[in-house]
N, C-alpha and C positions, 0 to 999 in steps of 0.2 A: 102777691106776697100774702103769706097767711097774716092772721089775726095776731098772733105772738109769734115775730119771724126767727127765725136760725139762720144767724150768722155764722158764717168760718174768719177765722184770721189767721193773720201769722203770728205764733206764737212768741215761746208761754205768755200767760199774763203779763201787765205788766210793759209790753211793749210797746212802741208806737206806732204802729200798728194798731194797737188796741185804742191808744188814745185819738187816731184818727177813724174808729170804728164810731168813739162814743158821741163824736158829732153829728151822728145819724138820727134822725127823729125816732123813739122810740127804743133805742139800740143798749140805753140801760133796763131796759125791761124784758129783752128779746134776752132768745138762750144765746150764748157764745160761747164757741166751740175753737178753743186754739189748735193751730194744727202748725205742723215742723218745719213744714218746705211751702210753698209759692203752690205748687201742683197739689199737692195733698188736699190745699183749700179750695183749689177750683175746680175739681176731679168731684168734691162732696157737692157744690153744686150741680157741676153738668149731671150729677147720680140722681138728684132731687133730694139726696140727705139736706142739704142746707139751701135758702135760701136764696141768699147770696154773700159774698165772700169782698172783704176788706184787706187789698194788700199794695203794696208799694208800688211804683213804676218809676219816678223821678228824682232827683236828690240835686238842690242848684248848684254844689261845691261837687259830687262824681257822676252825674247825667245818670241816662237810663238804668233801671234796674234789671239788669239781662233776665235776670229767670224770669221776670216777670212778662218782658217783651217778647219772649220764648213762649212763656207756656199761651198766651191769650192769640196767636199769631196760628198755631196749630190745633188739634184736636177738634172736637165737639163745638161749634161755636158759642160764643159767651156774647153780653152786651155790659159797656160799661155805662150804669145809670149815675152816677154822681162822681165829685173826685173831692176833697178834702185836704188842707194843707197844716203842717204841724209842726211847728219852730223846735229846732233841736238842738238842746242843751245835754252833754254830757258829764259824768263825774266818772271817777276812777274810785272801785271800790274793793277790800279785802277783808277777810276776816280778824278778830280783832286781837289783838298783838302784833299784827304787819305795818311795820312804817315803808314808805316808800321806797327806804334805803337796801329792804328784802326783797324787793320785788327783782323778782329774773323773768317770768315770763308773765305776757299778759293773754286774756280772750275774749275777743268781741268780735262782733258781727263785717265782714272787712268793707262795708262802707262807713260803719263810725271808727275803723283804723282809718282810714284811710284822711277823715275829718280833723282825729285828733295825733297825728302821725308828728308832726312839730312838736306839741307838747310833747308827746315821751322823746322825742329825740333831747330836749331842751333842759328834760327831770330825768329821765331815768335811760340812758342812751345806749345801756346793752342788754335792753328787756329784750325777751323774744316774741315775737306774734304768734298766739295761739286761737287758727280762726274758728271761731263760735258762728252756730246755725242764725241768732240772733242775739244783740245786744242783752236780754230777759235772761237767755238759757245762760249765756256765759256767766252772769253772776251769780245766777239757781245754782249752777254747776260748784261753786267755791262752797257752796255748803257740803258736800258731798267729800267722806270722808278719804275718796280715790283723786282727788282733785288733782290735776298733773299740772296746773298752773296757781300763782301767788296772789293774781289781782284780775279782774274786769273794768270793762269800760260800758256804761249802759247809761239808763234815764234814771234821775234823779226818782223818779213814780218808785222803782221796781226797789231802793237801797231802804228809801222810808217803808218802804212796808214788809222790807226783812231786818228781825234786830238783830240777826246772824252777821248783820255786815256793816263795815266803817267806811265810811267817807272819807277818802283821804284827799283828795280837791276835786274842787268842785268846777265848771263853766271850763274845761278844758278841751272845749274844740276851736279849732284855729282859725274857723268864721264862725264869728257872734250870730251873722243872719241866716245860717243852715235855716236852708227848710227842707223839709222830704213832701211829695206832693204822691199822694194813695188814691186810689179809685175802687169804689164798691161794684162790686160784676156781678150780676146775676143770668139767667138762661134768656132767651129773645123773647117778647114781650113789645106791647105798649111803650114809644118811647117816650122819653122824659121832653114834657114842652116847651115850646122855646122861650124864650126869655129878653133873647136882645144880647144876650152877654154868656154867649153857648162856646163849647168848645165840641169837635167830631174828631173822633179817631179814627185813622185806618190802617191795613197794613195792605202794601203793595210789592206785590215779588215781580221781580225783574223778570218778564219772558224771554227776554233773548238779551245778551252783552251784547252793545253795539258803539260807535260813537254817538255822544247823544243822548243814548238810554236813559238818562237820569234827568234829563234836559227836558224829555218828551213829558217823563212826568210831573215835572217842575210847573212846564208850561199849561198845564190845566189847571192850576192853583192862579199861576201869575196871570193870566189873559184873562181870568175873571174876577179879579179883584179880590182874590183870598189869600189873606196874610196865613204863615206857617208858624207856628210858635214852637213846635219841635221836630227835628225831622232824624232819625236815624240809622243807620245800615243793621243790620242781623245776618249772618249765614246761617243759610236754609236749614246745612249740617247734612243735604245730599251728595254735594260734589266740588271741590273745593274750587272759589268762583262764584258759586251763585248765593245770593242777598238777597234778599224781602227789606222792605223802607219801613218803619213805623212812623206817622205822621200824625201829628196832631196841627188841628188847619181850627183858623175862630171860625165860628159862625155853625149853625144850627142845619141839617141836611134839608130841613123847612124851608130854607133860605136859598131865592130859586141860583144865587151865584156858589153855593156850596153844591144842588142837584147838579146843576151843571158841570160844576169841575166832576163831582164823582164820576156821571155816566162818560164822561171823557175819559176817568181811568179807565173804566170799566170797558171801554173800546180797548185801550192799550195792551190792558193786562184784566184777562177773565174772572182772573181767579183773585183779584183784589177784594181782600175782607172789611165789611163797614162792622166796627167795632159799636158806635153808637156815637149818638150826640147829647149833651148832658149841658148843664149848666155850669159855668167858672166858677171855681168856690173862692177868686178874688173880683166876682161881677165885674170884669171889667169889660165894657161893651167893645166890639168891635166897632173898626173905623173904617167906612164902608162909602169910597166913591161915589156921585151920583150918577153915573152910567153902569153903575153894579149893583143896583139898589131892585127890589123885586117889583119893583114899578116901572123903573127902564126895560129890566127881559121882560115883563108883559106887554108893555108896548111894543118891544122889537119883534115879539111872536103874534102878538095882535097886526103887526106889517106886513108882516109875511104870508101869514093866514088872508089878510086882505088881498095881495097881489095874486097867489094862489085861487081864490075864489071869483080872480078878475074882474 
């Protein structure tokens, strides 16, 4: 990474997104380049325009973020070097003379509908859903004198730093402990070292439907003592049917019971992508049996090798 790096995000300003950019060492001094869609930002890396790129994958109240497990699944391959997590508080915002009681349609990004979906049902129960590229744009958007909507829903960051706009309540998502959990990807490289408290990504496409099939690659995680912290389906979008898994497994590819499960995908399904191995940004270490420990398979290879050499 250069000396002063370029970052992409998911835009505009203002987002969170951006706020899980700026936990990046360095990342308020680097250029930042917001960009519209999920692709657009990792398309400027795979080109070498940027760096590397800061965008969403997880959300604990709507699970994966599809574009995201979409776009990092195909194309040019990427590595994900870090991930970042960012408590998320919404407000409901309009321009100013709008009390709540005007509002008919709203637009936000449709995972912070989806978060703060009770609340309007609960204040304002025949708003319409107007969905926004992002939380930021929806409310940028209300300043705009074509606005076809009355109100937004975004981060408290983007309302303080427009006086274009009122707050008309605030903490209106329907889990207090939303977090969204982002990953910085840049091009393949040197990977990040291990730690003790790593997390690997991969994505693996199912070669053939079979009974089973999903069991087959379960059981390379399970038989070596590697717990799964998220696991999900995706269609390929070839033939209606076929899936790729995105998994995210603890432990570091360093770690000879993560090497292990991989080349066991990697017998299964060829075309299984290692996305990278990074460190947890909640440290929490894996809990790692002692017959799964890289001291047990050197011994059990060190057995082997012995009996081998008779």
């Amino acid at each position: 990474m250069s000396a002063v790096p370029t970052f992409t995000f998911l835009g505009p300003e203002g987002t969170f997104t951006e706020a899980a950019l700026m936990q990046v060492p360095g990342a308020a001094d680097a250029t930042r380049i917001p960009c519209t869609n999920v692709n657009t930002a990792l398309d400027r890396v795979r080109s070498g325009a940027a760096d590397a790129a800061m965008v969403p994958i997880e959300n604990s109240v709507e699970g994966g973020v599809t574009a995201t497990l979409d776009a990092i699944a195909t194309g040019t391959e990427l590595r994900i070097i870090r991930e970042a997590l960012v408590p998320i508080v919404f407000v409901i915002v309009a321009r100013p003379g709008v009390e709540i009681s005007d509002i008919k349609r709203i637009s936000t990004h449709g995972h912070a509908w989806a978060q703060c979906r009770l609340w309007v049902e609960a204040n304002i129960p025949n708003a319409d859903y107007v969905p926004g590229s992002s939380t930021a744009a929806a409310a940028m958007g209300l300043l705009e004198d074509d606005a076809h909507y009355d109100a937004a829903i975004c981060a408290p960051l983007v309302a303080a730093e427009q006086p274009g706009l009122n707050v008309l309540a605030s903490n209106i998502g329907d889990n207090p402990h939303a977090v969204t959990r982002f990953i910085l990807v840049s091009r393949p490289g040197p990977l990040p070292e291990r730690t003790g408290a790593d997390k690997t990504t991969v994505v693996v496409p199912l070669p053939e439907d079979h009974p089973g099939a999903l069991m087959d690659i379960l059981d390379q995680f399970a038989s070596r003592g590697v717990n799964l912290s998220r696991i999900e389906s995706r269609p390929t979008g070839q033939y209606l049917g076929q899936y790729f898994f995105s998994i995210d497994a603890d432990g570091h590819i360093s770690d000879a019971r993560v090497a292990d499960a991989l080349a066991g995908l990697h017998r299964i399904s060829p075309a299984t992508r290692f996305l990278g191995s990074y460190a947890r940004a909640d440290k929490q270490a894996a809990v790692v049996a002692p017959h799964t420990s890289d001291a047990s398979f050197a011994a059990a290879h060190a057995w082997v090798d012995a009996i081998l050499k008779g």
